[in-house]
LUMMARZA-38559 format. One record per atom (N, C-alpha, C): residue in three letters; x, y, z. Coordinates in steps of 0.05 Angstrom, whole numbers, plus 5000, padded with zeros to 4 digits. Example, Ala and Ser with C-alpha at 12.3 -4.5 7.8 and 13.67 -1.06 7.14 Angstrom:
Ala, 5264, 4886, 5156
Ala, 5246, 4910, 5156
Ala, 5264, 4934, 5156
Ser, 5257, 4955, 5142
Ser, 5273, 4979, 5143
Ser, 5258, 5001, 5157
//
This chain:
Unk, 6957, 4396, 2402
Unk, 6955, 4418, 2384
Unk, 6966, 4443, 2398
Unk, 6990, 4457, 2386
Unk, 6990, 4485, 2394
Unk, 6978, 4499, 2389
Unk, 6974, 4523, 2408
Unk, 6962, 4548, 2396
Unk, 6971, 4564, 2385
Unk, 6972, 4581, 2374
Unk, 6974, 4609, 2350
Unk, 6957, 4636, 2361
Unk, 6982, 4652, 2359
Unk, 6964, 4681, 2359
Unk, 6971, 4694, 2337
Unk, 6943, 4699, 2320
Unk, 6936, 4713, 2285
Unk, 6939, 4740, 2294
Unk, 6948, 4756, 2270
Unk, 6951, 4775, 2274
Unk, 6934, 4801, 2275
Unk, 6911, 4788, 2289
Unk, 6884, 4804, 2294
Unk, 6890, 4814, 2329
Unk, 6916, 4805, 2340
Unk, 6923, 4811, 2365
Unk, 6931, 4845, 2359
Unk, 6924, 4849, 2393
Unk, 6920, 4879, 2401
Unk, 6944, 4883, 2415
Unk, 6958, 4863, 2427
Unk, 6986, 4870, 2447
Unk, 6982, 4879, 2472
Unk, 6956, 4872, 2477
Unk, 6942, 4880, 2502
Unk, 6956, 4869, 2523
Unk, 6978, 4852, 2526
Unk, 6990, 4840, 2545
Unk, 6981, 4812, 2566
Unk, 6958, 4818, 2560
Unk, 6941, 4792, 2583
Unk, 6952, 4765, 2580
Unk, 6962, 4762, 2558
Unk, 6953, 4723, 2555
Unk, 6984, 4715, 2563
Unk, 7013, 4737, 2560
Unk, 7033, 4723, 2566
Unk, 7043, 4716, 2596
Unk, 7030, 4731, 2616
Unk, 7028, 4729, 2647
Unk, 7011, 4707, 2650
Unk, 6993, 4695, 2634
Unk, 6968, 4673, 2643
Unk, 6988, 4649, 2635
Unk, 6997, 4645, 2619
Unk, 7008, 4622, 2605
Unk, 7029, 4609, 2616
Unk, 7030, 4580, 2629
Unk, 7034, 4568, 2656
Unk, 7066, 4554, 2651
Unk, 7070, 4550, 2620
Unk, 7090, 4549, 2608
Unk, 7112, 4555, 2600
Unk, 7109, 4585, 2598
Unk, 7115, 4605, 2593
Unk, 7114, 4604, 2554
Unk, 7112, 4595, 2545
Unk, 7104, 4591, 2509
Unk, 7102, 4621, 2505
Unk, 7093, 4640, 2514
Unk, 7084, 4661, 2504
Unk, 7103, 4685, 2509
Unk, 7105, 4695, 2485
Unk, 7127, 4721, 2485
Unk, 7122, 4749, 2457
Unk, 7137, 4769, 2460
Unk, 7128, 4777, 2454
Unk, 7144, 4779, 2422
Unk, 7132, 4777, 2401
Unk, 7150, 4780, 2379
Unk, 7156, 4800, 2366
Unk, 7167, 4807, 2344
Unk, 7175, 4824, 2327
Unk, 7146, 4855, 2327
Unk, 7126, 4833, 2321
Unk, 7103, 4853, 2318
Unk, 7085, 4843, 2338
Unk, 7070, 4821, 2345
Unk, 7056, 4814, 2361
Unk, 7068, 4795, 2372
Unk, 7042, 4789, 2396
Unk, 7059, 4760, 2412
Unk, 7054, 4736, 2402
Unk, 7074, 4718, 2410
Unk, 7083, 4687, 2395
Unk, 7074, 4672, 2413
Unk, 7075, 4644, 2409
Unk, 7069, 4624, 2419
Unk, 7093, 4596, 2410
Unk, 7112, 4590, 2427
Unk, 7127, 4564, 2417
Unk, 7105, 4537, 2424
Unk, 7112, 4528, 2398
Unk, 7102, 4505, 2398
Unk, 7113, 4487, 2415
Unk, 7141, 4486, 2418
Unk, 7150, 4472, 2434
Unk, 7143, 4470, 2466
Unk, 7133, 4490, 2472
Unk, 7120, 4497, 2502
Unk, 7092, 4495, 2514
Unk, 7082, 4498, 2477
Unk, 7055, 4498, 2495
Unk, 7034, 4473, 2488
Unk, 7024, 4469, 2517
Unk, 7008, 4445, 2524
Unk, 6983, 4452, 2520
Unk, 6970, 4471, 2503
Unk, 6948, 4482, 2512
Unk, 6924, 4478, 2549
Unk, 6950, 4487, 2563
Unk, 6943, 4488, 2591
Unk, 6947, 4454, 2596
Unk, 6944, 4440, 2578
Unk, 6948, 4408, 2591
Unk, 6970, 4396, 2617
Unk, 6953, 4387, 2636
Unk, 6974, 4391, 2664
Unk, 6969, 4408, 2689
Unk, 6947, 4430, 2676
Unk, 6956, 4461, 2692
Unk, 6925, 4466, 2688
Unk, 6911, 4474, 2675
Unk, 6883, 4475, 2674
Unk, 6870, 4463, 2651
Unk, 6836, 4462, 2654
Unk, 6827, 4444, 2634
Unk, 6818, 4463, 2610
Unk, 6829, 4490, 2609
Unk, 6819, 4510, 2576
Unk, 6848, 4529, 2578
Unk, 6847, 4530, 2557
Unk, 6872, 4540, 2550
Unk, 6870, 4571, 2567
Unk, 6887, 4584, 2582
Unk, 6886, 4606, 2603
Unk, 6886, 4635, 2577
Unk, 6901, 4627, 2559
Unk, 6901, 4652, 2544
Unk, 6886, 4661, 2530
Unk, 6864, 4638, 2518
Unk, 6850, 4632, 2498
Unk, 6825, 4648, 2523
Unk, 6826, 4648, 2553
Unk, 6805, 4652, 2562
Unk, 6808, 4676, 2569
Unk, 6828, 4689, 2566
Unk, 6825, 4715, 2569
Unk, 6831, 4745, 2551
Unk, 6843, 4719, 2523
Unk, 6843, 4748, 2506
Unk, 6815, 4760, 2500
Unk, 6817, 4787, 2495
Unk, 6802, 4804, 2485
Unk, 6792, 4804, 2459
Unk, 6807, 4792, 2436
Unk, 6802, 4797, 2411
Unk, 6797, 4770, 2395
Unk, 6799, 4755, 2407
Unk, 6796, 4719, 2412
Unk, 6809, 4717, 2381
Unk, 6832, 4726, 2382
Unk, 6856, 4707, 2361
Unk, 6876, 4693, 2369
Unk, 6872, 4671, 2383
Unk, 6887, 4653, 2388
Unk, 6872, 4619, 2384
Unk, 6876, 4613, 2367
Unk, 6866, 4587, 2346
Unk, 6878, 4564, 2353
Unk, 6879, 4540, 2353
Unk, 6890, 4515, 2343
Unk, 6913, 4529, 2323
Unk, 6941, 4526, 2321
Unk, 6955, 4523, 2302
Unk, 6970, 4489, 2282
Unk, 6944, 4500, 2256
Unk, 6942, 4475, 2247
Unk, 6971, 4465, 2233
Unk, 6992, 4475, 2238
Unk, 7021, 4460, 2235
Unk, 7025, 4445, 2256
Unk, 7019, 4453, 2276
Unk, 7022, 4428, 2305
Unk, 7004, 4417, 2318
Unk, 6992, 4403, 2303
Unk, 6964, 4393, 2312
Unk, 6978, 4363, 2330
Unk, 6966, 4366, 2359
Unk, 6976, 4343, 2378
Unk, 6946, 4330, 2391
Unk, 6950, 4311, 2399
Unk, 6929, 4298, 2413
Unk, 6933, 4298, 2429
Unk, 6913, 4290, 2456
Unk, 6924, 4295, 2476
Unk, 6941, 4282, 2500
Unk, 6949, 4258, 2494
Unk, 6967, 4237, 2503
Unk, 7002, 4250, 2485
Unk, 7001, 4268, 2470
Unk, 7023, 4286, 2460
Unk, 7028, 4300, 2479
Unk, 6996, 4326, 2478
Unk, 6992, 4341, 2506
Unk, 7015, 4334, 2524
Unk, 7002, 4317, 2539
Unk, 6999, 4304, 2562
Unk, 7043, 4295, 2565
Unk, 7045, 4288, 2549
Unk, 7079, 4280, 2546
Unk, 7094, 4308, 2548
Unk, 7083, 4328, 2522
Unk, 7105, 4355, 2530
Unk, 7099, 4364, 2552
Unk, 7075, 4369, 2567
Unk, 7076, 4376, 2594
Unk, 7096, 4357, 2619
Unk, 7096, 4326, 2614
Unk, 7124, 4317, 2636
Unk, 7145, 4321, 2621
Unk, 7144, 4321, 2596
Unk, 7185, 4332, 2586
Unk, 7179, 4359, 2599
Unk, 7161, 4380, 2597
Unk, 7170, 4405, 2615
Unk, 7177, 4409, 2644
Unk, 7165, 4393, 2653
Unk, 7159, 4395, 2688
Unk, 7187, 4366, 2682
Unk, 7194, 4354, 2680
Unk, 7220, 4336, 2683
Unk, 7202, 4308, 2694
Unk, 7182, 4303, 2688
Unk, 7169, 4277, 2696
Unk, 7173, 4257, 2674
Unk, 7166, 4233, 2671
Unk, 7164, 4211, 2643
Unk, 7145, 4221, 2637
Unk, 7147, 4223, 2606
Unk, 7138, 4218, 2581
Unk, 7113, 4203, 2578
Unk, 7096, 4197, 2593
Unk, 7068, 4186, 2593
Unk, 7047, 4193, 2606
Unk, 7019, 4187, 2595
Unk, 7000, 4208, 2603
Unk, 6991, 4187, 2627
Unk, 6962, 4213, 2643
Unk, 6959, 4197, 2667
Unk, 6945, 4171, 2651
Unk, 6936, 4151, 2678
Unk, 6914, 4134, 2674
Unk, 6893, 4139, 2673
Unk, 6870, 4123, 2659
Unk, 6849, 4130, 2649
Unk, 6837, 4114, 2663
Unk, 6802, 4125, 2679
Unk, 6791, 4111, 2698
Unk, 6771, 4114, 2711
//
């Protein structure tokens, strides 16, 4: 699942320096999130880094890209250049 930032965002800046991906930028009016980038921290930490430090806590599940986390787990090695499969379970 990607995340989404609603437009209850302040532009406070915090969450695009946290975000390990880089997914986060800033858009037209507020800041974005590509789906294509973001692992919600999957790889990098276990809660999403932006989700833990915005201020105005609008950053949701975006329910157009809802991923599981063996999805997770895949866009994070297509990012970092590793295979396409999650760790072992154990």
């Amino acid at each position: 699942m990607a995340l989404m930032i609603t437009d209850e965002c302040i532009n406070c800046d915090v969450c695009e320096p946290e975000c390990p991906n880089q997914a986060i930028s800033l858009g037209p009016e507020i800041y974005v999130i590509d789906p294509s980038r973001c692992t919600e921290c999957v790889g990098h930490f276990d809660e999403p880094q932006c989700v833990q430090v915005c201020p105005v806590a609008c950053i949701p599940v975006n329910p157009a890209h809802v991923e599981g986390k063996s999805q997770l787990w895949a866009k994070f090695r297509q990012l970092v250049g590793e295979p396409a499969q999650p760790p072992a379970e154990g």
